[in-house]
Structures are given as structure tokens and as C-alpha cells.
ZAMARGU-4260 file (C-alpha; in steps of 0.2 Angstrom, whole numbers, plus 5000, padded with zeros to 4 digits):
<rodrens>
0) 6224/5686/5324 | 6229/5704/5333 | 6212/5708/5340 | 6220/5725/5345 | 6209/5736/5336
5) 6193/5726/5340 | 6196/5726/5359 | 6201/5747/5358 | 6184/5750/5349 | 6175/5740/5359
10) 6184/5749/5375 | 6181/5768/5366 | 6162/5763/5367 | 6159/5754/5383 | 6169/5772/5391
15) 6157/5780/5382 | 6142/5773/5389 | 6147/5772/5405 | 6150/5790/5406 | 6132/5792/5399
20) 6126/5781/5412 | 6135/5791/5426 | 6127/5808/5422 | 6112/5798/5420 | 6107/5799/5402
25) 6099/5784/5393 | 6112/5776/5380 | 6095/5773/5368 | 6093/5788/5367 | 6107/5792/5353
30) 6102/5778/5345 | 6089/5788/5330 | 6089/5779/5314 | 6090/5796/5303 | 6105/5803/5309
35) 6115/5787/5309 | 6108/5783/5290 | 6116/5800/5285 | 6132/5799/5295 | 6137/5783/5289
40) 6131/5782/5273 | 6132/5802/5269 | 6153/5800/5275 | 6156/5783/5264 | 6148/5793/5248
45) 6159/5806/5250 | 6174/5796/5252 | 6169/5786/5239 | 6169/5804/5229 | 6186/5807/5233
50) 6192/5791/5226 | 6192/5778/5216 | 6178/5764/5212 | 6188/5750/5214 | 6197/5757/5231
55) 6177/5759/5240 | 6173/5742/5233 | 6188/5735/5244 | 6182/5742/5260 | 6175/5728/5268
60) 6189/5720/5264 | 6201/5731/5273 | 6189/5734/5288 | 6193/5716/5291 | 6211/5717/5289
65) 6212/5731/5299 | 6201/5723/5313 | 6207/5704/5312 | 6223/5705/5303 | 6237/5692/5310
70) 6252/5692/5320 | 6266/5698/5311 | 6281/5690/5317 | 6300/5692/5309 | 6305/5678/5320
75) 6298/5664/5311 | 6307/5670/5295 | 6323/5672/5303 | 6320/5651/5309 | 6316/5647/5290
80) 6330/5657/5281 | 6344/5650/5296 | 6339/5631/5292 | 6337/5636/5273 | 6356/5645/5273
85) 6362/5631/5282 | 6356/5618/5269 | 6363/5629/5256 | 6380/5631/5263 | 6381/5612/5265
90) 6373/5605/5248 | 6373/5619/5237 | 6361/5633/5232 | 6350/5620/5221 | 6348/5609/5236
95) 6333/5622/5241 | 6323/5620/5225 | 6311/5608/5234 | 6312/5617/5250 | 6307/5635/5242
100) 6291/5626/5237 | 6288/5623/5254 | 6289/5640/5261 | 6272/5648/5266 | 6278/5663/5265
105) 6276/5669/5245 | 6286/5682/5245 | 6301/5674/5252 | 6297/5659/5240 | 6300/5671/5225
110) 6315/5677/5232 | 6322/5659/5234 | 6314/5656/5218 | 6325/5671/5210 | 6340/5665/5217
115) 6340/5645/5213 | 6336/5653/5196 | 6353/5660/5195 | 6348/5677/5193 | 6359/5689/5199
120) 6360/5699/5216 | 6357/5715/5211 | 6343/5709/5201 | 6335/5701/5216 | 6337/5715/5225
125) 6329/5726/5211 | 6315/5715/5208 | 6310/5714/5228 | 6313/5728/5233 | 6301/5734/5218
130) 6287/5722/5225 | 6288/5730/5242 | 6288/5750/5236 | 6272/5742/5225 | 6263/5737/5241
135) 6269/5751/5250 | 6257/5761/5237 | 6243/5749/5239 | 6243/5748/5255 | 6243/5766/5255
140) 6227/5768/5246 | 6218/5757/5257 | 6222/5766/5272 | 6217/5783/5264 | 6199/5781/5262
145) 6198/5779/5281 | 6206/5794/5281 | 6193/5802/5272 | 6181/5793/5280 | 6187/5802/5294
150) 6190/5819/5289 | 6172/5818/5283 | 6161/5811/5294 | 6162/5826/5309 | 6158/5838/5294
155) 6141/5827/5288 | 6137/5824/5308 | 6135/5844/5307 | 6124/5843/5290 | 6113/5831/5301
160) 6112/5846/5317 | 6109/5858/5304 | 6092/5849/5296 | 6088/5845/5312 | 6089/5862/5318
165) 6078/5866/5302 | 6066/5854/5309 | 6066/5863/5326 | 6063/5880/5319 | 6048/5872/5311
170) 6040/5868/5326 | 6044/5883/5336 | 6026/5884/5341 | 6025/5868/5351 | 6037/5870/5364
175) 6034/5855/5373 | 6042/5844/5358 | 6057/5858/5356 | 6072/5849/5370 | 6067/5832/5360
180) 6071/5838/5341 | 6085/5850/5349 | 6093/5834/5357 | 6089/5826/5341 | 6098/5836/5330
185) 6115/5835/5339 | 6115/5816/5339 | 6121/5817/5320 | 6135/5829/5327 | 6139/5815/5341
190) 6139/5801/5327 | 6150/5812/5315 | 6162/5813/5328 | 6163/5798/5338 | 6163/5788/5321
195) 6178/5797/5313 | 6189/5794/5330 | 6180/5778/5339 | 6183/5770/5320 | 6187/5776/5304
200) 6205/5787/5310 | 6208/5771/5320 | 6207/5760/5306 | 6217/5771/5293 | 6230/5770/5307
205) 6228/5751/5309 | 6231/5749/5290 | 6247/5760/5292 | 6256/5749/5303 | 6250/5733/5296
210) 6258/5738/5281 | 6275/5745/5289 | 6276/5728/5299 | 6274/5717/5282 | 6284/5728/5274
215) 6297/5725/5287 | 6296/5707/5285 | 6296/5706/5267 | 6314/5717/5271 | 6319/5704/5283
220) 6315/5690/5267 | 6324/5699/5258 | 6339/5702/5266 | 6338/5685/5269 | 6337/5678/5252
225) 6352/5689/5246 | 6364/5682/5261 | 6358/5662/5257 | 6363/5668/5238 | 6380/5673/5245
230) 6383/5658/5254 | 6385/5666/5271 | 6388/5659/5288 | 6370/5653/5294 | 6377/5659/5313
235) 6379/5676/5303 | 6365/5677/5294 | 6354/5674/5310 | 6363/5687/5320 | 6361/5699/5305
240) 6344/5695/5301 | 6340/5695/5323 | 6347/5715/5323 | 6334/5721/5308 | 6321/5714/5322
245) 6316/5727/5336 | 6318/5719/5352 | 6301/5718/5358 | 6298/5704/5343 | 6312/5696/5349
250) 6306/5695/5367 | 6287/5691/5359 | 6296/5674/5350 | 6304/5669/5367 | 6287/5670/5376
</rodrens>
């Protein structure tokens, strides 16, 4: 688990807090049940307006990929597709049908799959390369509705200001409640606000490079499984597979 998204968050809100605290403002104060009801509710019903039924019923789903998605690490395919192409260079290309059963990995597995079928190279290629471009939509689908989400929610925070400002105006003759409905009214502008950039812009951008790292990998596979097909030098294969993976990763695997 990457918990790089849960520990930003949690960092965006202790700062803000804190700097409450400092000026000497009480953190309960923000915390009014109507404005956060229409913020948060309000921005998920429009965004679910702008799309589709299906893509708002997978939310959840993807706030927790987004928050607790796993390590991606091109490394450990590079160690499975060296000690594959070095089997195959040995025993032959159907010497791997019990090992791609084997591999976790189910998009590698297709590839291997696809290659101890006999099909050919260019076919492989087509075939993957037409899985990752599909997942490359999907993925950004899911990321868009956090998007919106984001674009959104500033725009309904002022809605809420704006009843509320309705609500002060009707009680213009009891100016002793006056600073409590005016502060009141600006909380759903703080919500609108701090929701889209403390969490929903965040997340749409989590999605983003979850999806760019796993599409990276399944690039990785796939240049693997076509170079196991050709027969080539495992040594080969592990230094061109090593140069597809930015350095950082590399360095990550050594630790």
C-alpha cells in the first residue's frame, strides 16, 4: 500500500487547523451540518449529472484505489520475465506453459499465454497493446468524475454563502445574531473550496498516475513477453527491460 495520498490529506488538514488554532479560532466552529450536507452531497449530484450512472456508482471504489492503492514496482516483472526468458532459451517456448499459470501478474500471464499459443508477434503486440489503450480510457473515466467533483464543489460552497446570506438578510433586525449567520454562511464557501483541493483534485490526480504507472508495467510485460517469444539473451532482455524503468524504481528495488 502507497499511503501517499492518505498521509498528504491528513497533512493538508492538520495545517489547516493548526493555523486556525494560531489566530485563535475554534476548529468546531466550521463544523455546521447544513453546509457540509450541501457541499458534499450538492458536488456528488452534480458530478454525477455530468456523467454516467455506472461511473458515480464506482466511486467508492476508486476513492479507495486512489487512497490505498499498492506499490507499483516494474522490478519484480523484470525478475519474473529474466527467469522465464532464461527457461525458454534453455527448454523451449513450451517449457513455460506451467509456469505462465504461475504468474500473479494476469496481464503478463495473457501475454505468455499468447505466445506458448503460437500466435504470432505482431498479433501480441496488437492484442496488448489494445488491452492497455482500453484501460488507459477506463482509467480515464474514473479519474474525471474527481475532476468534476472538483470543479464543482467551490461553485455549490458559494450556493451555500448565498442562502446563508439570504438567511442573514432575514434577520437584519436582531443584530446580535448577525456575525454568527454571516460567519455561518461562509463555511459552505470554506467547504467548497477546501473539499475540491484537500480531496477531490487530489484524487483525480492520484487516479492519473496510478494509471500511468500500471500502464507502464503492463508496457514493461509486454516488451517482455515479445523478447521471451524471440528467444533473446535473458542478460539482454534484463538490461532492455532495466532501461524502460526510471531509475528512482530501480534504486526503490535495491533498498
Amino acid at each position: 500500500m502507497d499511503p501517499a495520498s492518505l498521509a498528504g490529506m491528513g497533512l493538508a488538514l492538520i495545517a489547516i487547523v493548526v493555523s486556525m488554532l494560531m489566530e485563535g479560532g475554534d476548529p468546531m466552529s466550521i463544523i455546521l451540518l447544513p453546509p457540509i450536507i450541501l457541499v458534499f452531497v450538492g458536488t456528488f449530484g452534480v458530478a454525477m449529472a455530468s456523467g454516467m450512472m455506472k461511473d458515480a456508482i464506482g466511486i467508492v471504489g476508486l476513492m479507495k484505489r486512489a487512497m490505498l492503492s499498492p506499490k507499483i514496482e516494474g522490478g519484480a516483472v523484470i525478475d519474473v520475465v529474466v527467469k522465464l526468458a532464461d527457461r525458454a532459451r534453455r527448454e523451449g517456448l513450451l517449457a513455460l506453459e506451467d509456469e505462465a499459470k504461475k504468474v500473479d501478474d494476469p496481464f503478463l500471464r495473457k501475454g505468455l499465454e499468447l505466445a506458448i499459443d503460437g500466435t504470432d508477434s505482431e498479433e501480441v503486440r496488437d492484442i496488448l497493446e489494445s488491452e492497455i489503450d482500453t484501460k488507459r480510457k477506463h482509467d480515464k473515466v474514473g479519474a474525471k468524475i474527481f475532476t468534476d467533483m472538483g470543479g464543482f464543489a467551490p461553485t455549490i460552497g458559494i450556493i451555500g454563502t448565498v442562502l446563508g446570506l439570504v438567511h442573514v438578510l432575514e434577520n437584519l433586525a436582531d443584530p446580535s445574531e448577525l456575525g454568527h449567520l454571516i460567519a455561518g454562511a461562509f463555511v459552505a464557501t470554506l467547504f467548497g473550496v477546501m473539499t475540491a483541493n484537500v480531496f477531490w483534485l487530489p484524487m483525480a490526480n492520484r487516479l492519473k498516475r496510478i494509471s500511468e504507472l500500471e500502464c507502464e508495467q503492463m508496457m514493461l510485460a509486454l516488451e517482455g513477453v515479445l523478447a521471451i517469444q524471440a528467444g533473446a539473451n535473458p542478460r539482454l532482455v534484463a538490461r532492455k527491460l532495466r532501461s524502460l524503468v526510471p531509475a528512482s524504481g530501480e534504486q526503490d528495488k535495491a533498498a
